[in-house]
PDBQT receptor file of N, H, CA, C and O in Angstrom, charges set to zero:
ATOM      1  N   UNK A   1    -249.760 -73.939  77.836  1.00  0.00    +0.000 N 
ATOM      2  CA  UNK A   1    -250.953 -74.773  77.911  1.00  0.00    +0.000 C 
ATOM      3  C   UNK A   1    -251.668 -74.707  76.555  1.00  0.00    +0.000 C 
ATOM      4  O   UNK A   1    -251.994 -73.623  76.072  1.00  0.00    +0.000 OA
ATOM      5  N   UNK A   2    -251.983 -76.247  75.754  1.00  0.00    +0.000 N 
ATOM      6  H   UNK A   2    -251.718 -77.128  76.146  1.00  0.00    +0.000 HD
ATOM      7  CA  UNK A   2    -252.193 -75.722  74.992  1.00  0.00    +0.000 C 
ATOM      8  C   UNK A   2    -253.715 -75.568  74.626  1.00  0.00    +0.000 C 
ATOM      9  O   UNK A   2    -254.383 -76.440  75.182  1.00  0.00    +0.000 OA
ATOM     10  N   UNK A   3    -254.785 -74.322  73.502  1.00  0.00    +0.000 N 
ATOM     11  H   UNK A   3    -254.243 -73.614  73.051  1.00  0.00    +0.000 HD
ATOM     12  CA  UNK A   3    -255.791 -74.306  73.321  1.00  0.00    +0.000 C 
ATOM     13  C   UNK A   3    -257.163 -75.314  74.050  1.00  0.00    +0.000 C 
ATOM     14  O   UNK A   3    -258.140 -74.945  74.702  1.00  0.00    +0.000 OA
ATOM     15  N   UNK A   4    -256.772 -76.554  73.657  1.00  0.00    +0.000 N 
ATOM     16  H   UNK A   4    -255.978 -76.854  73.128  1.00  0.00    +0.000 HD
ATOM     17  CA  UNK A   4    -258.188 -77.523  74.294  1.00  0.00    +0.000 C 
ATOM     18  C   UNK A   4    -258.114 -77.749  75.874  1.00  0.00    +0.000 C 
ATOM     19  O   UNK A   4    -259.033 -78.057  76.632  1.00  0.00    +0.000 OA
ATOM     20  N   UNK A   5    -256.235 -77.418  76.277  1.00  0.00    +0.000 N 
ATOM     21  H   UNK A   5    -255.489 -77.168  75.660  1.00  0.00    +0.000 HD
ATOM     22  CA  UNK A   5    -256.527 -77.895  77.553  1.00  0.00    +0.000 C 
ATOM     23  C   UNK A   5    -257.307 -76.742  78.243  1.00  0.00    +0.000 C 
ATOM     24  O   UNK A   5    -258.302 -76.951  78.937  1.00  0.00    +0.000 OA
ATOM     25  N   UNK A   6    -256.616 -75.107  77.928  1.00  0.00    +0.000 N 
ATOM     26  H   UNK A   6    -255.808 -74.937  77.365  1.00  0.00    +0.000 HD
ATOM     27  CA  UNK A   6    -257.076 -73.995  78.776  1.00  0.00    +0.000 C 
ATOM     28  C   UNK A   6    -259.012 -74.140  78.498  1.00  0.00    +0.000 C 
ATOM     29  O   UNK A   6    -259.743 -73.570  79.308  1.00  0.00    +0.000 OA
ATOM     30  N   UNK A   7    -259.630 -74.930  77.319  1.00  0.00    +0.000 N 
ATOM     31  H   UNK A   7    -259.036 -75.392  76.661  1.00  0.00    +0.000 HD
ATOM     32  CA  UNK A   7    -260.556 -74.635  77.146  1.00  0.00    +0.000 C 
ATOM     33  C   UNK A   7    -261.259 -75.478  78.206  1.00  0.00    +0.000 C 
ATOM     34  O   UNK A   7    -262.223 -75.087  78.864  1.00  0.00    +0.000 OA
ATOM     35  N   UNK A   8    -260.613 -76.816  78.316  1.00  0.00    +0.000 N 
ATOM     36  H   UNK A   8    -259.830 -77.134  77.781  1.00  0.00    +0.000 HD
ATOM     37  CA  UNK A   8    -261.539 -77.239  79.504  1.00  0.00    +0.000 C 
ATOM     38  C   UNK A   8    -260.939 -77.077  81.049  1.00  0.00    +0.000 C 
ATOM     39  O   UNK A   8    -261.233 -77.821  81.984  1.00  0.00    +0.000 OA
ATOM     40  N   UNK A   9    -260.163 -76.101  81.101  1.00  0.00    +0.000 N 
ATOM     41  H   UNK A   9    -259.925 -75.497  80.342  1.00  0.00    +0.000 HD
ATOM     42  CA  UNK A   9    -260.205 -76.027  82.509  1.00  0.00    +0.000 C 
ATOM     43  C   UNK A   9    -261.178 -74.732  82.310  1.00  0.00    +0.000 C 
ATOM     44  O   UNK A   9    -261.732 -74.558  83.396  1.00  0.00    +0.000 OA
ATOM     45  N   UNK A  10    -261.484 -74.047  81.653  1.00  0.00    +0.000 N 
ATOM     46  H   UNK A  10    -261.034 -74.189  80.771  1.00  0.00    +0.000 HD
ATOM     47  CA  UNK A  10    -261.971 -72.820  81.817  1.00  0.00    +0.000 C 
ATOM     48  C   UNK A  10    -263.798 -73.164  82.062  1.00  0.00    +0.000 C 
ATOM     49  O   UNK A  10    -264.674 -72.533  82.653  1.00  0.00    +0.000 OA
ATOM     50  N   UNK A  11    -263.805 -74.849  81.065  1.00  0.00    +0.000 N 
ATOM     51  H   UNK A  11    -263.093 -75.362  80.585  1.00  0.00    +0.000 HD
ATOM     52  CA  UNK A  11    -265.267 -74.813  81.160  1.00  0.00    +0.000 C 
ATOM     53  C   UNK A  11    -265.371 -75.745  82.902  1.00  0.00    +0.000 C 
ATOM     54  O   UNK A  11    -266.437 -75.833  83.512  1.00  0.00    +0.000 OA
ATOM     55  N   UNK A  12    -264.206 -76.267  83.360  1.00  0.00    +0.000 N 
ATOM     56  H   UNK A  12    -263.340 -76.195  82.864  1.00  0.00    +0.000 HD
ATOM     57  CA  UNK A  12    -264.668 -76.821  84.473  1.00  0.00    +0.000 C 
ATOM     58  C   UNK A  12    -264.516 -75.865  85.856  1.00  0.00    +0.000 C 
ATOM     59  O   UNK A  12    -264.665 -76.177  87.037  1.00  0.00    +0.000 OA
ATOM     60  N   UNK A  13    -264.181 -74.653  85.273  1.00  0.00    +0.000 N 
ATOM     61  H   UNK A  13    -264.060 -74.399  84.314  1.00  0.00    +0.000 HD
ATOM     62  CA  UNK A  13    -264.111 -73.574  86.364  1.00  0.00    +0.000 C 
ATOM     63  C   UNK A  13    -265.805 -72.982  86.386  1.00  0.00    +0.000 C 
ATOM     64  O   UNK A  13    -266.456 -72.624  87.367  1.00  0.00    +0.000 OA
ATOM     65  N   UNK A  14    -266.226 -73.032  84.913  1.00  0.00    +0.000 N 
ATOM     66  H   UNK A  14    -265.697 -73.323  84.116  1.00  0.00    +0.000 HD
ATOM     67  CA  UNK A  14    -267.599 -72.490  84.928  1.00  0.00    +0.000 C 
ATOM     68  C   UNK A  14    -268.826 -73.364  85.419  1.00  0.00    +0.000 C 
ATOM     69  O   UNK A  14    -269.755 -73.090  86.178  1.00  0.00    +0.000 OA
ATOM     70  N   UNK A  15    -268.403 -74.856  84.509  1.00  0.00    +0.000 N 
ATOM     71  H   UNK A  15    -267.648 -75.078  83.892  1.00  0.00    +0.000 HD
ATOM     72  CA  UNK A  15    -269.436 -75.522  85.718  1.00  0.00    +0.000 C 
ATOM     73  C   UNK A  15    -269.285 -75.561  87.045  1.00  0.00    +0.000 C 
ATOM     74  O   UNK A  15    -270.298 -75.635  87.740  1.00  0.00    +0.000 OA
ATOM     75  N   UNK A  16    -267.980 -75.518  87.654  1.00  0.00    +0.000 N 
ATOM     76  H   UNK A  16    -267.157 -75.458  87.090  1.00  0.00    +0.000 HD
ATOM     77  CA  UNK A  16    -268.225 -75.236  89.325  1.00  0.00    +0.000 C 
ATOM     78  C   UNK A  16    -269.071 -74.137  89.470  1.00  0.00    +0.000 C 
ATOM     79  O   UNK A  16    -270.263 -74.336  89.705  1.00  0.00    +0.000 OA
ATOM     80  N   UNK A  17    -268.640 -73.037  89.368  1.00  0.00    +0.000 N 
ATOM     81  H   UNK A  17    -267.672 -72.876  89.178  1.00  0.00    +0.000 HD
ATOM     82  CA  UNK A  17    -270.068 -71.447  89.318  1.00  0.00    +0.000 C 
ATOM     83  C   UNK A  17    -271.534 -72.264  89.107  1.00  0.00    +0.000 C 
ATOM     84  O   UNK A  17    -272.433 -72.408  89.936  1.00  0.00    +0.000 OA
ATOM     85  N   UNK A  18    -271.480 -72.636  88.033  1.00  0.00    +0.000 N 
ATOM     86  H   UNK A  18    -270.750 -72.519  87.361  1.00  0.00    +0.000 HD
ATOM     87  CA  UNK A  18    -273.007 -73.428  87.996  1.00  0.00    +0.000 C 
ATOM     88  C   UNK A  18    -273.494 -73.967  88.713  1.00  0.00    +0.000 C 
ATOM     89  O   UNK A  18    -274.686 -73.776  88.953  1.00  0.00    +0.000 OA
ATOM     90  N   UNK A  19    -272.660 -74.983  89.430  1.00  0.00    +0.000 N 
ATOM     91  H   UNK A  19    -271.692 -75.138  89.235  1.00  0.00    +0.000 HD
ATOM     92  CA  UNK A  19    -272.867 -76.019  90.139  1.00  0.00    +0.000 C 
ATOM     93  C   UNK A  19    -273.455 -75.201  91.506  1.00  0.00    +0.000 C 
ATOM     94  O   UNK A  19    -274.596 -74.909  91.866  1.00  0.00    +0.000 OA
ATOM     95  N   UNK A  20    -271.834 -74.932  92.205  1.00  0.00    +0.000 N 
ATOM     96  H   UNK A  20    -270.907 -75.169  91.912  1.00  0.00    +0.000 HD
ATOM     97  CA  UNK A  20    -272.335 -73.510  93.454  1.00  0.00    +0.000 C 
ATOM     98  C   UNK A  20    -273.631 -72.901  93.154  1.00  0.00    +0.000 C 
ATOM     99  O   UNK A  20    -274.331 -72.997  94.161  1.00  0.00    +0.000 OA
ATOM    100  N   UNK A  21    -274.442 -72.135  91.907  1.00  0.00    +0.000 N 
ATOM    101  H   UNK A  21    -273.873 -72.057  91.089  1.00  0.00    +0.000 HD
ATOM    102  CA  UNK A  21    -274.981 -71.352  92.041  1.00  0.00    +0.000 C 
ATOM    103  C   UNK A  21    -276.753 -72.185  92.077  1.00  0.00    +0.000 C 
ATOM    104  O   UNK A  21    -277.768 -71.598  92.452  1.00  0.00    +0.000 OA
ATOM    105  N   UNK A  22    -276.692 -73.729  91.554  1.00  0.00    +0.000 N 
ATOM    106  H   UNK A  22    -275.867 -74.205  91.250  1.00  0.00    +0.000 HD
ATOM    107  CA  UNK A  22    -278.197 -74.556  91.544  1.00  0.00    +0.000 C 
ATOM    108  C   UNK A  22    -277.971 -74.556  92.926  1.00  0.00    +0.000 C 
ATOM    109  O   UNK A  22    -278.763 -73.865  93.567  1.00  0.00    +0.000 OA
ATOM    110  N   UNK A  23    -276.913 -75.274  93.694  1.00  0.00    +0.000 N 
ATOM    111  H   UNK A  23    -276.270 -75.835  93.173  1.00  0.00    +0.000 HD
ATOM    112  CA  UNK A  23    -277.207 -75.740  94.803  1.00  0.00    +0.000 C 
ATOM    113  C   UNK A  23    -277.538 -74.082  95.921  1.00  0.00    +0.000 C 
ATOM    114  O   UNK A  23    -278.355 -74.038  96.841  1.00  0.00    +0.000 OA
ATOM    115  N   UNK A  24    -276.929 -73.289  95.611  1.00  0.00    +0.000 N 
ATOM    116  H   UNK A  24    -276.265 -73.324  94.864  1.00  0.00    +0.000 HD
ATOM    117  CA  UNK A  24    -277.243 -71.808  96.705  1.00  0.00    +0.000 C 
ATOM    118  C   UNK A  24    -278.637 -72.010  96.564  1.00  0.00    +0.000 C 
ATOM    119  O   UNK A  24    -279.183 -72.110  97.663  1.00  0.00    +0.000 OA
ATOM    120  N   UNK A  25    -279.496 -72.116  95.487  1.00  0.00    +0.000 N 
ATOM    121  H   UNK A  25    -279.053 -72.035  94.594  1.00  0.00    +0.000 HD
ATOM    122  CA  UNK A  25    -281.120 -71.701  94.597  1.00  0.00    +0.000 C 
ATOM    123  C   UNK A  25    -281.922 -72.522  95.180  1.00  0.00    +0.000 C 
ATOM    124  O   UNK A  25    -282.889 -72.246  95.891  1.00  0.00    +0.000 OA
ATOM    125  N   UNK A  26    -281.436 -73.751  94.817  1.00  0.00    +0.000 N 
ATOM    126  H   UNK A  26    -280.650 -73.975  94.240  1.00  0.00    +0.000 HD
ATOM    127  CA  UNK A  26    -282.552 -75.393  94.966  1.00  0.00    +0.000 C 
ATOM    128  C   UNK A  26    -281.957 -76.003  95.435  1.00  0.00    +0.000 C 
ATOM    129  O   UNK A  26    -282.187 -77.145  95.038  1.00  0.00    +0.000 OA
ATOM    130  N   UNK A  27    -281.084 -75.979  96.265  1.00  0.00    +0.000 N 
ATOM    131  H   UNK A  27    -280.897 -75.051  96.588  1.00  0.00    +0.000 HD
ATOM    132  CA  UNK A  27    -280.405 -77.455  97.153  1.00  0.00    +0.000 C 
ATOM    133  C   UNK A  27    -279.704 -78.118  96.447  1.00  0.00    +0.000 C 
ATOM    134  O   UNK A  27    -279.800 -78.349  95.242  1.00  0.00    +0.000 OA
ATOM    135  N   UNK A  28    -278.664 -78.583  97.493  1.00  0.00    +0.000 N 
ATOM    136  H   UNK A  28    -278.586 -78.395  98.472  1.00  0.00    +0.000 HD
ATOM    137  CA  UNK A  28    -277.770 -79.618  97.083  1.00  0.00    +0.000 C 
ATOM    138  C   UNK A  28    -278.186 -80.770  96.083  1.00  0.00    +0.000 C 
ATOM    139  O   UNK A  28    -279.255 -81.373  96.189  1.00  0.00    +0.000 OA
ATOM    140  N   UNK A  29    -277.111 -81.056  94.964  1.00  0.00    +0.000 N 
ATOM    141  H   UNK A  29    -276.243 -80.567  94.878  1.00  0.00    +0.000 HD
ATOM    142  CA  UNK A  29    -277.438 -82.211  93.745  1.00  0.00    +0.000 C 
ATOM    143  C   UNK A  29    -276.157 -82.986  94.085  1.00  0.00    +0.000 C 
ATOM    144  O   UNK A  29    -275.012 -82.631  93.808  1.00  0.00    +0.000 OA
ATOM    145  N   UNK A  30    -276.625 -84.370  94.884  1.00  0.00    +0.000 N 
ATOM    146  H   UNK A  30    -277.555 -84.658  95.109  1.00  0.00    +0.000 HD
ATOM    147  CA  UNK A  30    -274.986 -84.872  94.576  1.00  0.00    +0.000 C 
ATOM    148  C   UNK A  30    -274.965 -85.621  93.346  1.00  0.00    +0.000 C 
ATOM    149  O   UNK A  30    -273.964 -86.333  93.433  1.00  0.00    +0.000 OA
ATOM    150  N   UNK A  31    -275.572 -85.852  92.180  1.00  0.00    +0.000 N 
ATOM    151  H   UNK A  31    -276.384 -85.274  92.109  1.00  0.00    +0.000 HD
ATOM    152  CA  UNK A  31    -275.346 -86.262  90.943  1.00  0.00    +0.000 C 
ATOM    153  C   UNK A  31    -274.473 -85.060  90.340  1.00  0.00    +0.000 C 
ATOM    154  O   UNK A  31    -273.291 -85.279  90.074  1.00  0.00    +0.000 OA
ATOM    155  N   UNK A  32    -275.108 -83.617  90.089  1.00  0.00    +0.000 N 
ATOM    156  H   UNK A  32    -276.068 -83.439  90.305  1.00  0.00    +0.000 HD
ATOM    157  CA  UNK A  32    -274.628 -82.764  90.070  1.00  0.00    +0.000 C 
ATOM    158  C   UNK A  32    -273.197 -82.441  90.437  1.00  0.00    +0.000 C 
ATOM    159  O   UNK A  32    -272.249 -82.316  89.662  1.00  0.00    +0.000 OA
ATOM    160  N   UNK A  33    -273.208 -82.318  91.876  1.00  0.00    +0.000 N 
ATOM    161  H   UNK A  33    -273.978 -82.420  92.506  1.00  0.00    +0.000 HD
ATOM    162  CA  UNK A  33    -271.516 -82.731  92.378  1.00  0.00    +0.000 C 
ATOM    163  C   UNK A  33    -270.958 -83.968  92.096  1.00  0.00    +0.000 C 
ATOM    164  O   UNK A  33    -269.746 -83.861  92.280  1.00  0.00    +0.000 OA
ATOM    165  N   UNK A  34    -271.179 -84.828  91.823  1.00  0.00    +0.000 N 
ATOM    166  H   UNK A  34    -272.164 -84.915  91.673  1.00  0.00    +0.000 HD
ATOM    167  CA  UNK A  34    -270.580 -85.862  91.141  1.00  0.00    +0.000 C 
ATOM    168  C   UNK A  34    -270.072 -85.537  90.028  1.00  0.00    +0.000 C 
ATOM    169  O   UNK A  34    -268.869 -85.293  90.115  1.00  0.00    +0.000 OA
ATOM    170  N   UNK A  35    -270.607 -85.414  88.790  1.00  0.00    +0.000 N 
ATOM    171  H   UNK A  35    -271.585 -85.613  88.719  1.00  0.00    +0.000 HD
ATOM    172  CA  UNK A  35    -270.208 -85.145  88.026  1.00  0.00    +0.000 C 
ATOM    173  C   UNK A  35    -269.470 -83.609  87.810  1.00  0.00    +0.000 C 
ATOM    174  O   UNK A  35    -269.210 -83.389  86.627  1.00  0.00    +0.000 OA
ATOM    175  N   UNK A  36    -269.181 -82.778  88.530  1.00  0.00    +0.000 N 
ATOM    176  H   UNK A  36    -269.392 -82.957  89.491  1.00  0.00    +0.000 HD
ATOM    177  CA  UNK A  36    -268.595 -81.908  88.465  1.00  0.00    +0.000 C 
ATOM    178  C   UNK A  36    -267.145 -82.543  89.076  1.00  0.00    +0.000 C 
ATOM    179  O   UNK A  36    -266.173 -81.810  88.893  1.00  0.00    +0.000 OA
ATOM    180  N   UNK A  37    -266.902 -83.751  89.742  1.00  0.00    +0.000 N 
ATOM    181  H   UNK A  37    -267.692 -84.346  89.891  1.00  0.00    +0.000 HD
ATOM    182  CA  UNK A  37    -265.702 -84.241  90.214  1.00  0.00    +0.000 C 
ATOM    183  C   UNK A  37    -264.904 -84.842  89.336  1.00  0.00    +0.000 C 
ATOM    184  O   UNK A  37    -263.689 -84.818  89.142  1.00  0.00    +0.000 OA
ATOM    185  N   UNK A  38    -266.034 -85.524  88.712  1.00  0.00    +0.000 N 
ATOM    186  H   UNK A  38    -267.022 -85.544  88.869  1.00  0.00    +0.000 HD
ATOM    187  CA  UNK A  38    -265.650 -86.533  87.422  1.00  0.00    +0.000 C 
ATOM    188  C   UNK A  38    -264.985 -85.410  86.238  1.00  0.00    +0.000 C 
ATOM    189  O   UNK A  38    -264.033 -85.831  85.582  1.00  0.00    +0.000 OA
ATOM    190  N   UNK A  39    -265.269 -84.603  86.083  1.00  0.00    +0.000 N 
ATOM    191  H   UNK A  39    -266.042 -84.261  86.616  1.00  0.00    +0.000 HD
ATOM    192  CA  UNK A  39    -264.987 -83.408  85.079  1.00  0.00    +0.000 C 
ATOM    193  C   UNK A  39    -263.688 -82.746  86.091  1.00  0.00    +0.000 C 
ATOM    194  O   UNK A  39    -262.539 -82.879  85.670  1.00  0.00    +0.000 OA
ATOM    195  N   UNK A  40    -263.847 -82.258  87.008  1.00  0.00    +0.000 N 
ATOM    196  H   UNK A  40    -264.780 -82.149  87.351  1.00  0.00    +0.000 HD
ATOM    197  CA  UNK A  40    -262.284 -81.938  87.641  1.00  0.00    +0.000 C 
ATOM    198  C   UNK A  40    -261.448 -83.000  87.349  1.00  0.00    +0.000 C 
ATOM    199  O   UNK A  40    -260.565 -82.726  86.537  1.00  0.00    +0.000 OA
ATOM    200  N   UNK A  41    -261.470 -84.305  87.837  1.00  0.00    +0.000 N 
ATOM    201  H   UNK A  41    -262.188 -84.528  88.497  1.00  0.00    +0.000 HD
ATOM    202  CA  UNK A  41    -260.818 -85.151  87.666  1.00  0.00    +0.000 C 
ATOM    203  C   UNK A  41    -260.147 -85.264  86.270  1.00  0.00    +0.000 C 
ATOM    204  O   UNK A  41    -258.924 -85.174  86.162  1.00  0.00    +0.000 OA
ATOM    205  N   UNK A  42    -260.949 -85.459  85.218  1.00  0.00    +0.000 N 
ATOM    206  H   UNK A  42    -261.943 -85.532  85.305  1.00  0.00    +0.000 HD
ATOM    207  CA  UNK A  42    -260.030 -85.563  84.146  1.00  0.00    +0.000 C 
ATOM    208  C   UNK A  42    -259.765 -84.549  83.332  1.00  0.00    +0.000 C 
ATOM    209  O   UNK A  42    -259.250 -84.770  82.236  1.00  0.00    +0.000 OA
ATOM    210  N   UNK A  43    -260.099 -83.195  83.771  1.00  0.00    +0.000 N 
ATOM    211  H   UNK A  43    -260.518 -83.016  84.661  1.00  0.00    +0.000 HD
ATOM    212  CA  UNK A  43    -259.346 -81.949  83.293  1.00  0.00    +0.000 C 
ATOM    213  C   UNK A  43    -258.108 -82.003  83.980  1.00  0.00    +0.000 C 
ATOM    214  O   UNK A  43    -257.132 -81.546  83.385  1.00  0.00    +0.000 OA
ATOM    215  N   UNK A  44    -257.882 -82.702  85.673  1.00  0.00    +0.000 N 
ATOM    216  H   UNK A  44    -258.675 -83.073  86.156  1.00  0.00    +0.000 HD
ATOM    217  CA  UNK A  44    -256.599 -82.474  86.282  1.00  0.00    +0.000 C 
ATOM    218  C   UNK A  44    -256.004 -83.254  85.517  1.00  0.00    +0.000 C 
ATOM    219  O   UNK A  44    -254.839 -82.911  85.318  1.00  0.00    +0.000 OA
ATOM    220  N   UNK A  45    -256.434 -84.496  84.817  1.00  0.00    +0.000 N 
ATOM    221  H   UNK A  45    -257.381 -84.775  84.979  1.00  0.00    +0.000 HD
ATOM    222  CA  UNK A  45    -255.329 -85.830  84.520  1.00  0.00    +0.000 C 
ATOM    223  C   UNK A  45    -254.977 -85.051  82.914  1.00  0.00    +0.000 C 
ATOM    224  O   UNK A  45    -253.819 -84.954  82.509  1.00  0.00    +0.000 OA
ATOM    225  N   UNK A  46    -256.121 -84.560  82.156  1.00  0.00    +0.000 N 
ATOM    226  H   UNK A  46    -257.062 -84.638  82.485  1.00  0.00    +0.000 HD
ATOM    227  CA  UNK A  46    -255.413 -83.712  81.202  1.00  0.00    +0.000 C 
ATOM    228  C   UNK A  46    -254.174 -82.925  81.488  1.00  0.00    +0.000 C 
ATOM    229  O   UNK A  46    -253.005 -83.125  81.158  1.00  0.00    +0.000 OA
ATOM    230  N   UNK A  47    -254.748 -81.957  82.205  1.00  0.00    +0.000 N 
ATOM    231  H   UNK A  47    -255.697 -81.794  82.473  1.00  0.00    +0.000 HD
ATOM    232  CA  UNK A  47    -253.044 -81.217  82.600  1.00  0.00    +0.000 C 
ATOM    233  C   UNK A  47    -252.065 -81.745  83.164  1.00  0.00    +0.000 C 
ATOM    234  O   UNK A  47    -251.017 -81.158  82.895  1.00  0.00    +0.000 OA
ATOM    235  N   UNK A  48    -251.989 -82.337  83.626  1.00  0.00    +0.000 N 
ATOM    236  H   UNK A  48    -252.841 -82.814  83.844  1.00  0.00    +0.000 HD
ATOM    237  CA  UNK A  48    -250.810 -83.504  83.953  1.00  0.00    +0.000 C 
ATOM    238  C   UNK A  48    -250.488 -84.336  82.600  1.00  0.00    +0.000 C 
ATOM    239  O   UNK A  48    -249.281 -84.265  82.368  1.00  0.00    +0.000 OA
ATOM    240  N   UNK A  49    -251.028 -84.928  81.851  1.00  0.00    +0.000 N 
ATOM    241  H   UNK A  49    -252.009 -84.986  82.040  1.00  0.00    +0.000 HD
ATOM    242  CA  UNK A  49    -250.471 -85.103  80.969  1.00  0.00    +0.000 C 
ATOM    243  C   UNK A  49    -250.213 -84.220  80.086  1.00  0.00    +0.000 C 
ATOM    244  O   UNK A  49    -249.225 -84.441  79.385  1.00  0.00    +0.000 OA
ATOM    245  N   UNK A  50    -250.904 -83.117  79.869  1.00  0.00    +0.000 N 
ATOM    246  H   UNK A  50    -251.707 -82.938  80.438  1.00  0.00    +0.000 HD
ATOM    247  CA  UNK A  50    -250.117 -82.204  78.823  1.00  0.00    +0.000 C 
ATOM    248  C   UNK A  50    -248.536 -81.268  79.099  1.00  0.00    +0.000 C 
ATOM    249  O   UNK A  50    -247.762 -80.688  78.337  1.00  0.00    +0.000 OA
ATOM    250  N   UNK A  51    -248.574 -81.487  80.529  1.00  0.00    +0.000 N 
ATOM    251  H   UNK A  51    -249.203 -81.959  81.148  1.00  0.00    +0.000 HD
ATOM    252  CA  UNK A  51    -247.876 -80.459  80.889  1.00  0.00    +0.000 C 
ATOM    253  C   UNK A  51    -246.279 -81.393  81.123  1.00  0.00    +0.000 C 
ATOM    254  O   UNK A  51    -245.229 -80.889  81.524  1.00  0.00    +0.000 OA
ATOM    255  N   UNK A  52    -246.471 -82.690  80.785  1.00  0.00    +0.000 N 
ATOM    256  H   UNK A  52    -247.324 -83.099  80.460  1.00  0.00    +0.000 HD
ATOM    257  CA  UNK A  52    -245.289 -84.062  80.616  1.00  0.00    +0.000 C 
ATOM    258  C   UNK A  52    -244.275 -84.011  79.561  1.00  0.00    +0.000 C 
ATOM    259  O   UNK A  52    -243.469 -84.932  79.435  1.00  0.00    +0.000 OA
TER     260      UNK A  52
């Protein structure tokens, strides 16, 4: 895997923690979860294409 990809799966592992940890605090954000999908999403389509 190379450097940029591990870097953004690592940062979309941390915004999930983030994400989990506003909504435990202050309630659910579905903008928030939105965009944490949108960011899974094309970290998955990254690794799929890198891994081609």
């Amino acid at each position: 895997m190379p450097g940029s990809v591990k870097a953004m799966t690592i940062a979309t592992v941390a915004a999930l923690v983030v994400v989990t940890a506003y909504t435990a605090a202050l309630g659910g954000s579905g903008w928030l979860w939105f965009g944490w999908i949108v960011l899974a999403g094309v970290t998955a389509a990254t690794v799929a294409l890198r891994s081609r």
